[in-house]
MIBAVO-592347 format. One line per field, with one value per residue: residue number from 0; residue in three letters; x, y, z of N, C-alpha, C in turn. Coordinates in pm, 1 decimal. Each point is the difference from the previous one (the first is absolute). Layout:
// MIBAVO-592347
n	[NUM ...] $
res	[ALA ...] $
nxx	[X ...] $
nyy	[Y ...] $
nzz	[Z ...] $
caxx	[X ...] $
cayy	[Y ...] $
cazz	[Z ...] $
cxx	[X ...] $
cyy	[Y ...] $
czz	[Z ...] $
// end
This chain:
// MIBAVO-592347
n	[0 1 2 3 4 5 6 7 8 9 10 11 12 13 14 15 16 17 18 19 20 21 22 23 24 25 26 27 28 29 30 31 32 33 34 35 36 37 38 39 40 41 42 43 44 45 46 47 48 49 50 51 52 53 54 55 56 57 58 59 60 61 62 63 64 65 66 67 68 69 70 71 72 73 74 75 76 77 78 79 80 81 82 83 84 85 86 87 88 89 90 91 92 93 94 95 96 97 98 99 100 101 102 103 104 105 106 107 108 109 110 111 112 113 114 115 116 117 118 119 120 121 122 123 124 125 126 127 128 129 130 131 132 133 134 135 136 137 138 139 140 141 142 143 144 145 146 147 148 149 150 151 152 153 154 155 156 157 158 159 160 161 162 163 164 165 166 167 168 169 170 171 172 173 174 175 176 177 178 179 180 181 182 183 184 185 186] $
res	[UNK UNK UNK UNK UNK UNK UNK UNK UNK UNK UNK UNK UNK UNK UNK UNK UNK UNK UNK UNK UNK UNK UNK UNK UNK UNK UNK UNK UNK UNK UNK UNK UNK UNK UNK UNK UNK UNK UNK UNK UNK UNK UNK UNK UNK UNK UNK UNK UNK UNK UNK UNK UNK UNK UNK UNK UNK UNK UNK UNK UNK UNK UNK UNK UNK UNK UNK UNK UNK UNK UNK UNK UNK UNK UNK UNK UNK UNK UNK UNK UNK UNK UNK UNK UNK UNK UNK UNK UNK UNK UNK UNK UNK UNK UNK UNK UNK UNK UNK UNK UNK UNK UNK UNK UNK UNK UNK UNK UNK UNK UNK UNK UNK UNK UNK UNK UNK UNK UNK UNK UNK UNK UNK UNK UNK UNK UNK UNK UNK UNK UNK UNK UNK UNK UNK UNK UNK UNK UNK UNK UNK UNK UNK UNK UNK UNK UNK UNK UNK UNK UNK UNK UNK UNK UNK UNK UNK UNK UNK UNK UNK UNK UNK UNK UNK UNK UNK UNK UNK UNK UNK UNK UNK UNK UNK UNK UNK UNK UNK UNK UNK UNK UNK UNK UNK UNK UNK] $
nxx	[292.6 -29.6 123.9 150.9 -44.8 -30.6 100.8 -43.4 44.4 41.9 -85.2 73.4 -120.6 -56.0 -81.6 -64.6 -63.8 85.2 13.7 127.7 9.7 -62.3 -102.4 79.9 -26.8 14.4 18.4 -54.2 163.6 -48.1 7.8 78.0 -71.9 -67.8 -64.6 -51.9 11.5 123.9 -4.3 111.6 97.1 31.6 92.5 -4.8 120.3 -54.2 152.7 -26.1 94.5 69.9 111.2 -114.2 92.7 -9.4 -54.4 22.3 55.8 65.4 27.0 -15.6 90.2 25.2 37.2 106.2 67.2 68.0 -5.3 7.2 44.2 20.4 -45.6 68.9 103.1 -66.7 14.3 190.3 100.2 53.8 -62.0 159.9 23.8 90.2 12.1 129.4 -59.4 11.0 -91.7 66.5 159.0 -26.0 -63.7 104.0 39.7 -82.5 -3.4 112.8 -0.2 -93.2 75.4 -93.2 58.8 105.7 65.0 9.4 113.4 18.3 135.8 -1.7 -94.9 12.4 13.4 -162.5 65.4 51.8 -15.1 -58.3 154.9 -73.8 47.4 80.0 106.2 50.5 -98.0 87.2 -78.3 -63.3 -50.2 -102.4 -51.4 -86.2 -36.9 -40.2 -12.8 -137.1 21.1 -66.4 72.7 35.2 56.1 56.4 51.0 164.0 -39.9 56.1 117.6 -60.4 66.9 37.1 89.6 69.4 110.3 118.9 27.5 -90.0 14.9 -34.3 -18.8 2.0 -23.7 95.0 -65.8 47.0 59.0 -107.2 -20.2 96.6 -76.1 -42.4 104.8 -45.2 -87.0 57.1 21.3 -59.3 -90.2 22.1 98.5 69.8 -125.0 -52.2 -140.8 -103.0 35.9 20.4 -152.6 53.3 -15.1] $
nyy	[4963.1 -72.2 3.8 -92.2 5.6 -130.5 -140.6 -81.0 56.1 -77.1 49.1 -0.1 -75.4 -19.3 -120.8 11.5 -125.0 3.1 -135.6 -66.2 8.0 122.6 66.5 62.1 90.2 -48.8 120.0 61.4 59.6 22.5 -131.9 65.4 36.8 125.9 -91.2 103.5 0.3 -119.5 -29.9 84.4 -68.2 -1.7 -41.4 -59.5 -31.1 -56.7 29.1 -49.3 -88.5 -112.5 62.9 66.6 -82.3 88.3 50.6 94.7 12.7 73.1 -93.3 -108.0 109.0 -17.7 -141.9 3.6 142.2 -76.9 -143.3 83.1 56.6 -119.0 -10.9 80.9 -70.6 -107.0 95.1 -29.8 -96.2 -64.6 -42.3 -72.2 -148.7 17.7 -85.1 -47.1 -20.0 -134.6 15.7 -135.4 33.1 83.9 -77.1 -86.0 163.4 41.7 -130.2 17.9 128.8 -63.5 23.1 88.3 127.5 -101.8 28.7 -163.4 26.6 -86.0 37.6 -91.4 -53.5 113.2 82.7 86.8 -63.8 -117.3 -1.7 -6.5 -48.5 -67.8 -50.5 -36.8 22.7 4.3 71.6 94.7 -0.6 91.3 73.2 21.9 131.7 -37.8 82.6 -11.5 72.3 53.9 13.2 34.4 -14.8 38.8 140.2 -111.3 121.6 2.9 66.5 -108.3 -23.5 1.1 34.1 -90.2 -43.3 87.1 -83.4 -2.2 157.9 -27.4 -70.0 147.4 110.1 -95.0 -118.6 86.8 29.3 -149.5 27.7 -60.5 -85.9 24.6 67.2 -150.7 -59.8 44.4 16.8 -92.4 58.9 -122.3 32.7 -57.1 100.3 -160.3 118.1 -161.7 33.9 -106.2 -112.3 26.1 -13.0 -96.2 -17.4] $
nzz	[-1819.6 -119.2 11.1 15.1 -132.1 51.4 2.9 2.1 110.9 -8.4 94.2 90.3 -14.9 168.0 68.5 56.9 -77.1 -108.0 -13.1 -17.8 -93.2 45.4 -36.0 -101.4 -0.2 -53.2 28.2 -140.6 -12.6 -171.1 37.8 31.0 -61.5 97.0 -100.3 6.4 109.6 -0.2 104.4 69.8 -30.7 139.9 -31.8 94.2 8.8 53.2 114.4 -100.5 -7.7 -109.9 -42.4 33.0 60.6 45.4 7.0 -77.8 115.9 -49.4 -126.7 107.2 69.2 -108.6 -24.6 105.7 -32.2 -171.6 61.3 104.9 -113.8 -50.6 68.2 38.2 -40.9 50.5 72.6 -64.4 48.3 -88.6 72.5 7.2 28.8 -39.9 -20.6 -20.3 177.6 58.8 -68.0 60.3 -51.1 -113.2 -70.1 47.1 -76.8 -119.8 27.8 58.4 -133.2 -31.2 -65.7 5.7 11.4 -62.4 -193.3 -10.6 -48.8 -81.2 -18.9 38.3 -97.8 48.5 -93.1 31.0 100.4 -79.9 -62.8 104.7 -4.3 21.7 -64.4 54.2 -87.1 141.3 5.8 55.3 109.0 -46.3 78.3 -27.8 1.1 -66.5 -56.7 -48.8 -109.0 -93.2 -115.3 -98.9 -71.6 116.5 -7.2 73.6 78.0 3.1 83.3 99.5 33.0 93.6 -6.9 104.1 -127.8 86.6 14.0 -9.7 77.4 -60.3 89.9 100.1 -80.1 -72.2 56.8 93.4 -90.4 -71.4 140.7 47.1 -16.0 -58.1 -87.7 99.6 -22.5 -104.1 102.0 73.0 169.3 87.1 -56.1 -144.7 28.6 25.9 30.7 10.8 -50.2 64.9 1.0 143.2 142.2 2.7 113.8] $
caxx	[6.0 -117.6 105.3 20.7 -78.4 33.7 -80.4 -105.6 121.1 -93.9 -5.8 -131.9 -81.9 -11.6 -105.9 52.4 30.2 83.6 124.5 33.6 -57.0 -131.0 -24.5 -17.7 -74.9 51.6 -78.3 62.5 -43.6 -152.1 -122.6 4.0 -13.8 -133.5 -55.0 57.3 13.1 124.9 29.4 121.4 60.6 75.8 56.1 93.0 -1.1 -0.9 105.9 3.1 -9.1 73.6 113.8 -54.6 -88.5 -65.8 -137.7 62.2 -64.7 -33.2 -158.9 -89.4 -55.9 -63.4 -167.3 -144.5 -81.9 -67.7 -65.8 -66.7 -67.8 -43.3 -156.0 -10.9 55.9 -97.8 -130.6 61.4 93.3 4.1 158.4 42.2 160.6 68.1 165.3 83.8 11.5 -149.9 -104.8 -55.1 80.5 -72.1 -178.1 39.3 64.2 -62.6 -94.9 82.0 -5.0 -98.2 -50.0 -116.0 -53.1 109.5 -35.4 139.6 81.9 154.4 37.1 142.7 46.1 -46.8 139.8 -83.0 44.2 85.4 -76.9 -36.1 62.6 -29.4 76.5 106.0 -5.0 -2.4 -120.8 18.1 -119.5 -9.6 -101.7 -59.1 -137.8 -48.8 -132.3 -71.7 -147.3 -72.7 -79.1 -169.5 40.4 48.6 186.3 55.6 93.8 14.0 -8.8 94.9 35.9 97.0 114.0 96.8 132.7 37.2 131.9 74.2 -35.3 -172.2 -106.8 -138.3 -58.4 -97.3 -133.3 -51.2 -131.5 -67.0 -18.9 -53.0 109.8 78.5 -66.1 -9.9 159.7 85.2 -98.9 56.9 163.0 126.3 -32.4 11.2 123.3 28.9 -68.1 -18.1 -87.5 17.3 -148.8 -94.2 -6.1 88.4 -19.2] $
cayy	[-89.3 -108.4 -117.5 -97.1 -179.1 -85.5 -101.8 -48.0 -137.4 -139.4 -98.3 -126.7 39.5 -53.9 -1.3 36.0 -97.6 -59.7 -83.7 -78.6 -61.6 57.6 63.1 140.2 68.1 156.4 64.3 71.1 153.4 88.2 -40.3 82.4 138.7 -12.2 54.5 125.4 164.7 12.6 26.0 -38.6 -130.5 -24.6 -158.2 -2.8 -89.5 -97.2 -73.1 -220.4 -93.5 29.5 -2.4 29.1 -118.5 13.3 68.2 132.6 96.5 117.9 -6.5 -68.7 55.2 155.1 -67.1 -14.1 112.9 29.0 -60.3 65.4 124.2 -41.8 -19.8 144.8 -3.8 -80.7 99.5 132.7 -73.7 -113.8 -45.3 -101.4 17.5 -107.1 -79.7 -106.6 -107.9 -103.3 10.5 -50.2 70.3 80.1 -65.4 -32.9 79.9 113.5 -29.1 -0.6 155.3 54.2 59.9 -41.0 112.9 61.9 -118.7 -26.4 -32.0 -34.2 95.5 -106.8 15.7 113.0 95.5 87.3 60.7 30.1 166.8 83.8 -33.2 -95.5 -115.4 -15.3 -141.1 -109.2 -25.9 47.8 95.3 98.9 58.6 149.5 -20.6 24.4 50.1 -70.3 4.5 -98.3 100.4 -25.8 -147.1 -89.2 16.0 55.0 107.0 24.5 73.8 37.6 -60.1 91.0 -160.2 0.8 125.9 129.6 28.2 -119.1 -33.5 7.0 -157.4 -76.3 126.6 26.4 -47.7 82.1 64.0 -96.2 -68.1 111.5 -10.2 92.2 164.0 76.0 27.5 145.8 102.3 -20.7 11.0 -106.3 -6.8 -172.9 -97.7 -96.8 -149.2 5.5 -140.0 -121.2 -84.2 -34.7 127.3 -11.2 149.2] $
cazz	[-116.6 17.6 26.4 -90.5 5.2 95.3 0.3 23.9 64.7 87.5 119.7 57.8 151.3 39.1 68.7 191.9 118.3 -78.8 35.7 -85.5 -61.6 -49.8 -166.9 12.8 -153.0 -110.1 -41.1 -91.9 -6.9 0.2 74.1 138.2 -29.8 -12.8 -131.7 -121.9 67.9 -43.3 98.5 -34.8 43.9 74.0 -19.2 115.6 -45.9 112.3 14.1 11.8 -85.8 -33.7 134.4 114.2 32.0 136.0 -47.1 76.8 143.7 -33.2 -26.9 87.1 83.0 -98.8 -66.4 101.7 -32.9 -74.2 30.1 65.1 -83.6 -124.3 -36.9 -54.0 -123.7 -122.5 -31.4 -73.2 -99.5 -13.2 96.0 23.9 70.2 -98.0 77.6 -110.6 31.7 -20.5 35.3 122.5 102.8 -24.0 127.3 119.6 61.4 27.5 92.8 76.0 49.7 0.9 -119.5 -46.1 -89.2 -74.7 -66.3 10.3 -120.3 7.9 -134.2 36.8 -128.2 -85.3 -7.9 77.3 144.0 -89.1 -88.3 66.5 89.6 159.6 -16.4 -85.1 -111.5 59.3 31.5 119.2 37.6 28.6 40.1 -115.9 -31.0 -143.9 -80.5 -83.8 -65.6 -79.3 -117.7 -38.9 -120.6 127.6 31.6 119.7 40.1 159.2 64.0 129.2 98.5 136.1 55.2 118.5 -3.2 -56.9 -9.7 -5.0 163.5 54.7 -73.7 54.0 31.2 -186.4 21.7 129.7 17.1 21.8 98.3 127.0 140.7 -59.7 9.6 89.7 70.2 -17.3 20.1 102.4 -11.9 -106.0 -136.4 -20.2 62.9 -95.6 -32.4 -99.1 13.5 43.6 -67.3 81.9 41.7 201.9 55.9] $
cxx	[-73.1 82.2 18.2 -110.9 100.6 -82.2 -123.7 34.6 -104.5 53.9 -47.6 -74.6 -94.2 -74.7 84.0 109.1 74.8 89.4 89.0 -119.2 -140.3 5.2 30.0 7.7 115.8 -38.7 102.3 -22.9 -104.0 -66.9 -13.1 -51.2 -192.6 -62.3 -189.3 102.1 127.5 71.9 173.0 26.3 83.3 105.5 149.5 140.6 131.6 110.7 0.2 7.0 115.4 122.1 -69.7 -85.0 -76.6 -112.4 101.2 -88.4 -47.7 -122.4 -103.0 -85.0 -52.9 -136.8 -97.6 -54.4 -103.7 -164.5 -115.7 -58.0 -70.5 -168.4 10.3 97.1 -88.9 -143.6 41.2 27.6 35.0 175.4 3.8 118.1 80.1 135.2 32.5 -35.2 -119.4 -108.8 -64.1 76.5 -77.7 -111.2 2.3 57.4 -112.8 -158.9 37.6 -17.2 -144.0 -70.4 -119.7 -81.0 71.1 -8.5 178.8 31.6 98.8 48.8 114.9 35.7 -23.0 142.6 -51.0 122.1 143.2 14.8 -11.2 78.1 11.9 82.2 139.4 41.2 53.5 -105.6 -25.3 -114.0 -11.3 -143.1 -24.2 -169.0 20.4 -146.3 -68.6 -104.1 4.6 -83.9 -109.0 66.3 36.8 158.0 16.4 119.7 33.9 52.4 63.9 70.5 130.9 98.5 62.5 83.2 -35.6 87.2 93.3 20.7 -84.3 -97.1 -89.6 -95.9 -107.5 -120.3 -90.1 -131.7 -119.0 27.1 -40.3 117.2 102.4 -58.2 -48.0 105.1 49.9 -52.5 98.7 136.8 142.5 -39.7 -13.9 142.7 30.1 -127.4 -8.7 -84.9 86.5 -117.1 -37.5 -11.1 112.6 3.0 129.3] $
cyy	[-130.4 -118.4 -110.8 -123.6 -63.5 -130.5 -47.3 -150.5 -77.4 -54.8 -114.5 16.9 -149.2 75.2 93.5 -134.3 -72.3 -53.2 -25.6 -95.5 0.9 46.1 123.5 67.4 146.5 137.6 146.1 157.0 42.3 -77.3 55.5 136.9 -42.7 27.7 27.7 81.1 42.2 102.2 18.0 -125.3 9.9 -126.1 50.4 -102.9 -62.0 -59.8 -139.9 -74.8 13.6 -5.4 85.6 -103.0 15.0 149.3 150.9 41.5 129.0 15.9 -49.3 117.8 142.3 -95.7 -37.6 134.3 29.7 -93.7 53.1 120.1 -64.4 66.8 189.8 -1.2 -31.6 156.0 102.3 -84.0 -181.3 -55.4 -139.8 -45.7 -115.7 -47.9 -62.1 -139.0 -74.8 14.0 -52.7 45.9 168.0 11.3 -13.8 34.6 91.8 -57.1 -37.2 135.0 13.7 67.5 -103.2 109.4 -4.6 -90.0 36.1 -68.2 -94.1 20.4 -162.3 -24.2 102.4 116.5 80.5 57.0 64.1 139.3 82.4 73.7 2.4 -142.2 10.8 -148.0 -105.4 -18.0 59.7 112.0 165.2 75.4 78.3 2.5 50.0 70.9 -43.8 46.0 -86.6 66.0 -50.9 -112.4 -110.0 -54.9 13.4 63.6 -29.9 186.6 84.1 -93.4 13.7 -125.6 86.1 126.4 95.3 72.3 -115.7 -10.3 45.4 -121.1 -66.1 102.6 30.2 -18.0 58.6 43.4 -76.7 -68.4 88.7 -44.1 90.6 97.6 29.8 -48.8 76.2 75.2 32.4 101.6 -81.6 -54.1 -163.2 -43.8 -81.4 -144.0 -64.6 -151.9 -135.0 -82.2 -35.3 150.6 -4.1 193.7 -16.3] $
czz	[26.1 45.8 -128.6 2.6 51.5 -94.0 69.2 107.4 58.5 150.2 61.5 145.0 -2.6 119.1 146.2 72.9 -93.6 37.5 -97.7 -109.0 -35.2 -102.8 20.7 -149.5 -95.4 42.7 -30.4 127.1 8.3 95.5 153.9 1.1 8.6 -94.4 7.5 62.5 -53.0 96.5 8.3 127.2 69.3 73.5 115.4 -65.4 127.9 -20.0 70.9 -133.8 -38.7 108.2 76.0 99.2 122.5 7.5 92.1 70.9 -29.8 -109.5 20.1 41.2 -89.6 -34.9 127.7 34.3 -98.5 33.8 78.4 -32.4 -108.0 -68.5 8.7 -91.0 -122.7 -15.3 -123.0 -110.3 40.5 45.7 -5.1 21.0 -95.1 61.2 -76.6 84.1 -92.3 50.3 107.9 124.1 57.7 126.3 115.5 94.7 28.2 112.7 131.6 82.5 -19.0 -137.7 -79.7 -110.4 -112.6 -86.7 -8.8 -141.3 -1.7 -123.4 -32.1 -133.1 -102.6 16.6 53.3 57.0 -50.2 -93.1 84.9 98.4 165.0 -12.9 -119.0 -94.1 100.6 118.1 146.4 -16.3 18.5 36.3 -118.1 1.3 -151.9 -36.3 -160.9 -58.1 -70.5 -117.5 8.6 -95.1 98.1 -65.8 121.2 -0.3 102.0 -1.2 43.1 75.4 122.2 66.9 136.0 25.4 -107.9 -54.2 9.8 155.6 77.0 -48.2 94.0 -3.0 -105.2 116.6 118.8 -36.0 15.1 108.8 98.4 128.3 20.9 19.7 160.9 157.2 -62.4 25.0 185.4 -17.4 -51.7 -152.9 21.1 45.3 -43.6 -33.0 -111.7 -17.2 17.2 -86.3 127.0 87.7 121.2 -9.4 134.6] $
// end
């Protein structure tokens, strides 16, 4: 099926090196989508902001994957990462990890994450990837979207396919065991 139209939500973005108090710009849904090709849309949506005040480990470490594939992502489809944080919280995080392949979102005043449900009405964070077309009238659709849980007791298992790390400790006798990302590498 062609999926539900979807508004037309507005984010915000900003340069690589954004501080407090720089400029940063609107930019609509449809405007993420490669035009003509209309490519489908891929939108991560990044646990921070909001009562998520500290950037989740666990998706740090799926966007410093997606970060490192980017440019064979960018050869199929149109990817990006959205968070309820600020845009400079956002920045400062993602130049910290390095991310330099990735266009980053902030959803902070937008229901996006909301709707979508990755965020709840008191603003607590949830992981989900989302899919996205785009008609020839330029209706955007969403698609698809794969969240965490699976069940009321299954709530870390939606996203396993999207983490290589994962696909390959589970490739081991002790599988992944109780790991579970850090925002730093201490080894």
């Amino acid at each position: 099926p062609a999926g539900t139209p979807v508004q037309d939500y507005v984010f915000l973005e900003g340069p690589e090196d954004l501080d407090a108090g720089d400029a940063v710009r609107p930019v609509h849904l449809r405007d993420l989508f490669s035009f003509p090709t209309r490519r489908p849309l891929i939108i991560y949506h990044f646990m921070y902001g909001k009562k998520q005040t500290l950037p989740c480990p666990m998706c740090t470490m799926m966007i410093d994957g997606f970060n490192g594939v980017a440019s064979h992502l960018a050869q199929n489809v149109d990817f990006a990462i959205v968070a309820a944080a600020e845009l400079p919280a956002l920045r400062s995080h993602a130049r910290a990890r390095g991310w330099r392949r990735l266009r980053l979102l902030s959803a902070a005043d937008s229901t996006f994450k909301f709707d979508l449900r990755s965020e709840d009405a008191e603003g607590r964070q949830d992981s989900a990837t989302s899919v996205f077309t785009v008609d020839t009238d330029g209706t955007v659709r969403h698609f698809y979207t794969n969240h965490p849980w699976l069940a009321d007791d299954m709530d870390e298992r939606g996203e396993d396919l999207t983490i290589p790390v994962y696909n390959l400790v589970d490739l081991t006798p002790a599988g992944r065991g109780n790991f579970y990302a850090g925002l730093d590498y201490g080894v």
